[in-house]
C-alpha positions, -999 to 999 in steps of 0.1 A, spaced: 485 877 -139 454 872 -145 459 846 -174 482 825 -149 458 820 -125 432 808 -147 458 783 -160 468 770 -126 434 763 -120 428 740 -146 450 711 -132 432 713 -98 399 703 -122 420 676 -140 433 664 -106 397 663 -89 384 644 -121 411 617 -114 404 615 -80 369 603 -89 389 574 -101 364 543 -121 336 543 -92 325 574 -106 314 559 -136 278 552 -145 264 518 -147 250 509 -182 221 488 -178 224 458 -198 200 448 -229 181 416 -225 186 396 -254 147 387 -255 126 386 -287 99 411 -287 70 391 -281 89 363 -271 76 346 -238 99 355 -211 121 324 -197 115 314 -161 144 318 -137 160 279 -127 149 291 -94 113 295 -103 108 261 -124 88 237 -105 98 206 -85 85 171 -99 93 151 -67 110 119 -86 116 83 -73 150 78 -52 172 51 -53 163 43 -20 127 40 -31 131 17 -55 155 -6 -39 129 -7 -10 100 -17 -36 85 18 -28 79 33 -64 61 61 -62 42 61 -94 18 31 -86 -13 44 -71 -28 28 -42 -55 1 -46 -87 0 -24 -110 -32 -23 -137 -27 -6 -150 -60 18 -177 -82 2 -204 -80 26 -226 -101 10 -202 -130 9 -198 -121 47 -234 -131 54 -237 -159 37 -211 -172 60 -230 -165 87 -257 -182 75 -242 -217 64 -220 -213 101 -248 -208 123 -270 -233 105 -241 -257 110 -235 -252 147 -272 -250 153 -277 -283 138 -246 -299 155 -261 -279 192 -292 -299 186 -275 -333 176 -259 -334 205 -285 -322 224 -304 -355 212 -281 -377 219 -276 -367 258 -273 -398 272 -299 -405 298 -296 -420 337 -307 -454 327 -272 -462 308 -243 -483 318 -218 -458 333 -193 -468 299 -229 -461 280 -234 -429 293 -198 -419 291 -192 -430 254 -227 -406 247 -218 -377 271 -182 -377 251 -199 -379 223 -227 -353 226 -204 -330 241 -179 -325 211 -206 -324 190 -224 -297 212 -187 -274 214 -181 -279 176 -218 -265 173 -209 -237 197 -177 -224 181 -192 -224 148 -220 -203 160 -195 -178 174 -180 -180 141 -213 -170 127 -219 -141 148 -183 -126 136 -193 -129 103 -227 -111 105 -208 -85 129 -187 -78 96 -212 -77 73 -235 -52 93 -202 -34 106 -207 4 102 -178 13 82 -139 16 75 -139 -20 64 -114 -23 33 -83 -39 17 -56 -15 10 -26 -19 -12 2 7 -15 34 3 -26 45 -5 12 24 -25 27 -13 -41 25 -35 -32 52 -68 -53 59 -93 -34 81 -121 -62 87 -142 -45 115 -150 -78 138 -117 -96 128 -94 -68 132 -68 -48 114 -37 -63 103 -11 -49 78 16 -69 61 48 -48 45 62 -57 12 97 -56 29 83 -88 50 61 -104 16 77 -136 -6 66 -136 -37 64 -171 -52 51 -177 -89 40 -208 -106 71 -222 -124 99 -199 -105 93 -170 -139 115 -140 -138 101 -105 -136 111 -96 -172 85 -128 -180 56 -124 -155 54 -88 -166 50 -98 -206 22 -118 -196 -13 -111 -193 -22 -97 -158 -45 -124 -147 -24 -156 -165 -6 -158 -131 -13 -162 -95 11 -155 -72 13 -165 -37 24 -137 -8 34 -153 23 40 -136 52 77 -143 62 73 -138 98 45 -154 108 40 -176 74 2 -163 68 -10 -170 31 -17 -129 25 -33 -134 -11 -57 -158 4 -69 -134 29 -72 -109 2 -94 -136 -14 -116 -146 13 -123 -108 23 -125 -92 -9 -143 -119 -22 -132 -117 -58 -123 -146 -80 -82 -155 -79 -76 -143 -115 -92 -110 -113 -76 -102 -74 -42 -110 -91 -48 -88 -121 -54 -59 -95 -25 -62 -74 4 -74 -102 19 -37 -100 27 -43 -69 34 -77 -69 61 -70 -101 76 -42 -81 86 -66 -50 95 -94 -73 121 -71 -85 133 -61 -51 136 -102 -45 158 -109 -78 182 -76 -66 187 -90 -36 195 -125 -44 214 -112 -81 
């Protein structure tokens, strides 16, 4: 009796071991397939992110990868400005001054020399005004610069203002209509281009050159990065 009941009890075991069915099985961990001593591989997740140009960017002339260019305002260039200006208008104030015409003239006399004085007088007085700018820029605290980025080119000229021009609104012309591919082989200040200002028609590289007060050549050396990128931008949209 006693040897039956052992053997009835042995399927119950079986049965309860099948009832554990494959959960019941113990993970294996799993054997990394590194080198001893081998550096261990960063995770895609934990690589870092170069930020890279879009297409947008550089359909917009917006690359990225050009670093911005600061020119700082020539302030010595500013003040003699003032000078020749105010010496100008002075002199012209004290020509017309002298020629005032007196009481004792005809009355077409004294009208031709009252004319007369009098536009020499106001050219004198605007050019003295002139002057004044001019030394306000040159003693002008600070923030005065040209800055060129791959969007736009901001002027910030303390007494005249700030104006900014974007690329987007720039045409670039070049001396004998050259292609990109061709301005770019050449040497950076062989060429100087002219930027004007669609909307309003403003000659931007001469500003550039009458603030930063840097010879043609070397202002056009400086800026051709920029000046390549929107020539680009000018042949895609006309290709």
């Amino acid at each position: 009796m006693q040897a039956m009941a052992r053997r009835t009890r042995k399927p119950k075991e079986t049965n309860r071991r099948e009832s554990q069915g494959p959960d019941s099985i113990e993970s294996v961990p799993t054997v990394n397939s590194q080198t001893p001593g081998e550096p261990a591989k960063p995770s895609p997740h934990q690589l870092p992110h170069v930020p890279t140009s879009t297409n947008a960017d550089v359909s917009a002339g917006r690359d990225k990868s050009t670093p911005p260019l600061v020119i700082p305002l020539d302030r010595l260039q500013a003040f003699v400005r003032f000078v020749w200006r105010a010496a100008v208008g002075g002199g012209c104030i004290w020509l017309g001054r002298s020629i005032w015409p007196g009481p004792d003239y005809q009355t077409i006399v004294y009208l031709s020399f009252l004319i007369c004085a009098f536009s020499i007088a106001l050219v004198g007085l605007m050019l003295v005004l002139a002057a004044l700018r001019w030394l306000a820029l040159a003693c002008w605290p600070g923030g005065t610069r040209i800055h060129v980025t791959a969007d736009a080119i901001d002027l910030q000229t303390g007494a005249f203002g700030h104006d900014s021009f974007a690329w987007s609104d720039i045409d670039v012309e070049l001396e004998g209509d050259l292609e990109a591919d061709i301005y770019e082989s050449l040497p950076p200040e062989a060429i100087v281009p002219t930027l004007r200002h669609r909307p309003t028609g403003h000659n931007v590289f001469g500003s550039l050159q009458t603030y930063g007060g840097r010879p043609a050549e070397e202002l056009a050396a400086q800026i051709k990065p920029f000046v390549l990128q929107r020539l680009r931008v000018q042949e895609a949209a006309h290709a």
